[in-house]
N, C-alpha and C positions, 0 to 999 in steps of 0.2 A: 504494500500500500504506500503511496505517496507520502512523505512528509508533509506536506499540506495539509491534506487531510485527516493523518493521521493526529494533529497539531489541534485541530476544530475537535477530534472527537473529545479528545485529552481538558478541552476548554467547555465542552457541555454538559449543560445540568440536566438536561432531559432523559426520564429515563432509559428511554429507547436507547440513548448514546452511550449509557451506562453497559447494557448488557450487551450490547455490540462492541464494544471493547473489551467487556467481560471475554465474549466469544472471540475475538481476534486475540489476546492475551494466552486462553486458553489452546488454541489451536498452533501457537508458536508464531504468529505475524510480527510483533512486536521485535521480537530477537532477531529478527533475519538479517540483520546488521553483519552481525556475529556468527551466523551462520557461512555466510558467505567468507568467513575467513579458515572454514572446517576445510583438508581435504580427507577424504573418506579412501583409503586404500585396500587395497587385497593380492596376495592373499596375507598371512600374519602369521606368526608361530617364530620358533628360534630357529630353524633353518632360514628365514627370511630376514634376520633382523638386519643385516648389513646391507640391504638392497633400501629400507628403508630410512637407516641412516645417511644413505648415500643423498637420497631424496632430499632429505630434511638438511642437508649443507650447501647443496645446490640451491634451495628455497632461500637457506641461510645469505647465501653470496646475493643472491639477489635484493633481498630486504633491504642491505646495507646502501644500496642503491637507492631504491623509489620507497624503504621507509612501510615496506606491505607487509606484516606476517600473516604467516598461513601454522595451522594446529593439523597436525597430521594425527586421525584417529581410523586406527583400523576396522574391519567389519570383519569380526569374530564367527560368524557364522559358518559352519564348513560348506560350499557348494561348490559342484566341480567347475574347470575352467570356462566351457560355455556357459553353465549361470552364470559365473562372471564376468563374461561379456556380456550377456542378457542387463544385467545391474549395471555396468558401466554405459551401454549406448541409453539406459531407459533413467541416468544419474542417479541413482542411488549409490555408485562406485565412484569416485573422478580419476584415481588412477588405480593403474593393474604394473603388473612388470613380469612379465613374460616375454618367452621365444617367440617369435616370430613365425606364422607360417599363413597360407594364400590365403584362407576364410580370414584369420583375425586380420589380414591388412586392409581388405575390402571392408571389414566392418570398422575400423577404430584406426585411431590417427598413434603412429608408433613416434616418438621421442629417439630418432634413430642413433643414438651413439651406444654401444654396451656396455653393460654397467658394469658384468662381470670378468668383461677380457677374456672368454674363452674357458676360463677353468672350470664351468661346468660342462663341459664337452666332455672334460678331462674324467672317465670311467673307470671307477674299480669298484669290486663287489664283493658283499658279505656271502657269504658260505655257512655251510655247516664246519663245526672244529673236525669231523670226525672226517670229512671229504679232502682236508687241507693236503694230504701227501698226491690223492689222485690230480686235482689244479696243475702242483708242483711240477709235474711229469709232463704234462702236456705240451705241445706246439701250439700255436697258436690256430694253424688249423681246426687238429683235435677238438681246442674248446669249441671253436664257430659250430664245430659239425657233431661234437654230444655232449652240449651244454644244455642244458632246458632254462632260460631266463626266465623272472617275475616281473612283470610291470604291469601297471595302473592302465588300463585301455584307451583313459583317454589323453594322457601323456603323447608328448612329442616323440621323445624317446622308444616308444613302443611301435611305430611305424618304422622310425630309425634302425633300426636292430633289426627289426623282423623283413626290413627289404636287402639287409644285407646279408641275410642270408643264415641269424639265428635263428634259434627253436623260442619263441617265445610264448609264455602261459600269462593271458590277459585276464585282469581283474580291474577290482574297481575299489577304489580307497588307496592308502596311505600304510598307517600301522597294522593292518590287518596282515600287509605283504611282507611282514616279519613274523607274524604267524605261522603264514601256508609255510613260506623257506624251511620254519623249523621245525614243520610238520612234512616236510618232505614234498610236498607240491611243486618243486619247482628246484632248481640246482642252485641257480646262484640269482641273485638279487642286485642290479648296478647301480652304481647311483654313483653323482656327481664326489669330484675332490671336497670341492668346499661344503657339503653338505655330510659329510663321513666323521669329521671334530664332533660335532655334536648329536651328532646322533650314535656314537659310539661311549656318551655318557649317558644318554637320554634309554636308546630302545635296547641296546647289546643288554644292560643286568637286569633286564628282562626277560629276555633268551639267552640262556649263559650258555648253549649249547653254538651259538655264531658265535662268527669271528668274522675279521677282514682279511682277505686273500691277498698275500702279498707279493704276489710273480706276474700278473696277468695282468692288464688295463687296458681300455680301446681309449681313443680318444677322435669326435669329429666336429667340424667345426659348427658351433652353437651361443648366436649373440642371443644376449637377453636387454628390452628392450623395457622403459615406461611407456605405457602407452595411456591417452584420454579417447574421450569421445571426438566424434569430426568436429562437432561443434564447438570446442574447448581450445579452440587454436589458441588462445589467448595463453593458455595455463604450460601447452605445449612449448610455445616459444622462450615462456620462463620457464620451465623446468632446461631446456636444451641450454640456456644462455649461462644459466645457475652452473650444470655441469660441465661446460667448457671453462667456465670462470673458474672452479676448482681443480679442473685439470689443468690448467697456466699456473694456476701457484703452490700448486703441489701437492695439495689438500685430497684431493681425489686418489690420489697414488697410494700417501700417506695413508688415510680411513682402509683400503682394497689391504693392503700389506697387512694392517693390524687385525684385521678382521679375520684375513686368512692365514694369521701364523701357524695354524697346527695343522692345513692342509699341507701347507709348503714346507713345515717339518717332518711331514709324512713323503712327501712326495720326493724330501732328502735323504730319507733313513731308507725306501724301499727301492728297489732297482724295478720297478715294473719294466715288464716288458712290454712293451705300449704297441695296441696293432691302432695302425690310422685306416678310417672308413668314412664313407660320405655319407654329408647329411643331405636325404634326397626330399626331406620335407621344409631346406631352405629355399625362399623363395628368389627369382633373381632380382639382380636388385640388392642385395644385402652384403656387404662386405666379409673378407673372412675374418673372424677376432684377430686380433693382434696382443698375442700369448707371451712378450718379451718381459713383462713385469713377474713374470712369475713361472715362464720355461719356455726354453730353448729351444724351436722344432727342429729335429734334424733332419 
């Protein structure tokens, strides 16, 4: 409602104007001020926390600027990644931060720089402890051709894998796929470097029967992007302008390094043997990450 307006009802005696502000008070009109300084992200949990740190510095570089803050509040809810896209094009979401691929770039406007540099392309996977000598032994053939992976079906990753020519067993959720693994459903379980730190405190003394495989890794190339609605170019252009601003002064390197020191402690103490595979669900158009902050490609 206009300030104007809203100005006249705040100055009448009449009842009417009473419980008409009553109801606009009540339904949230009054605060939309403050609203408008909320952004609502997804998804949330501590495997994410460094992507929305990254957010909130970029936001940061820019305020110092034009003087704007923004409250970064996540949406707790668990829904798979097309609800959230459903929530982000219909605002209920303003940003996401995900992979990239053809459906989400035709729906939502992507924040094109990566936030993560590549390092989750970077693959290695939880096992059972009692499998770890059979892994050991293998080529890297071997695993492609009698490995049975776990992933989330509607994961990026799970088309990724499965066109290169692994055995992969599709489901649906998150913790549940540290279940099946250690009920045997499934060989091995991959997942990202930077997401292995903590979830090796988090879901491993859960299943004390996993471990983390340490001979084998795929690695393919996988930028991860913020993305808003088409309509938010506005939020777009600050978030891009925020992240090259911390990328010039260091900041951006700085926060990625900190965040990932127990990947890149990990990725120093194991000798993976790294097979590289394409990612055939990037779209063209999208750069390869540029993986020099944190390894070598040979």
């Amino acid at each position: 409602m206009p300030l104007s307006r809203l100005s006249k009802l705040l100055s009448c005696r009449h009842p009417w104007c009473k419980r008409l502000l009553a109801l606009i008070c009540l339904l949230g009109a009054v605060p939309a001020q403050a609203a408008d300084n909320v952004i609502r992200y997804y998804p949330s949990g501590s495997i994410y926390t460094y992507r929305w740190a990254l957010l909130k510095l970029a936001l940061d570089h820019v305020e110092k600027v034009d003087h704007h803050h923004y409250e970064l509040v996540p949406l707790n809810d668990k829904v798979t990644q097309w609800r959230a896209e459903q929530l982000l094009s219909t605002g209920k979401v303003d940003v996401l931060a995900f992979a990239p691929n053809a459906q989400r770039e035709q729906l939502l406007q992507p924040v094109r720089m990566d936030i993560l540099k590549g390092i989750i392309g970077y693959r290695v996977f939880f096992v059972r402890k009692d499998d770890l000598p059979i892994f050991k032994g293998m080529t890297p053939q071997q695993f492609r051709a009698g490995v049975r992976l776990g992933l989330n079906s509607q994961w990026a990753d799970y088309l990724i894998m499965k066109n290169n020519g692994y055995e992969v067993q599709p489901s649906i959720g998150y913790e549940s796929l540290f279940e099946m693994l250690a009920a045997g459903r499934f060989d091995a379980f991959p997942r990202g470097l930077n997401e292995v730190g903590s979830e090796m405190k988090e879901q491993l003394p859960r299943y004390p029967g996993l471990t983390l495989e340490k001979s084998k890794a795929v690695y393919f190339p996988f930028p991860v992007y913020f993305w808003v609605s088409k309509e938010n170019k506005p939020l777009a252009r600050r978030v891009l302008q925020g992240l090259k601003m911390a990328e010039r002064d260091g900041s951006f390197k700085e926060l990625f390094l900190r965040s990932h020191a127990d990947a890149l402690r990990l990725l120093a103490e194991n000798g993976w043997q790294t097979t590289p595979i394409n990612n055939t669900e990037l779209p063209p158009g999208n750069a390869r990450p540029d993986t020099s902050w944190w390894w070598k490609r040979r």
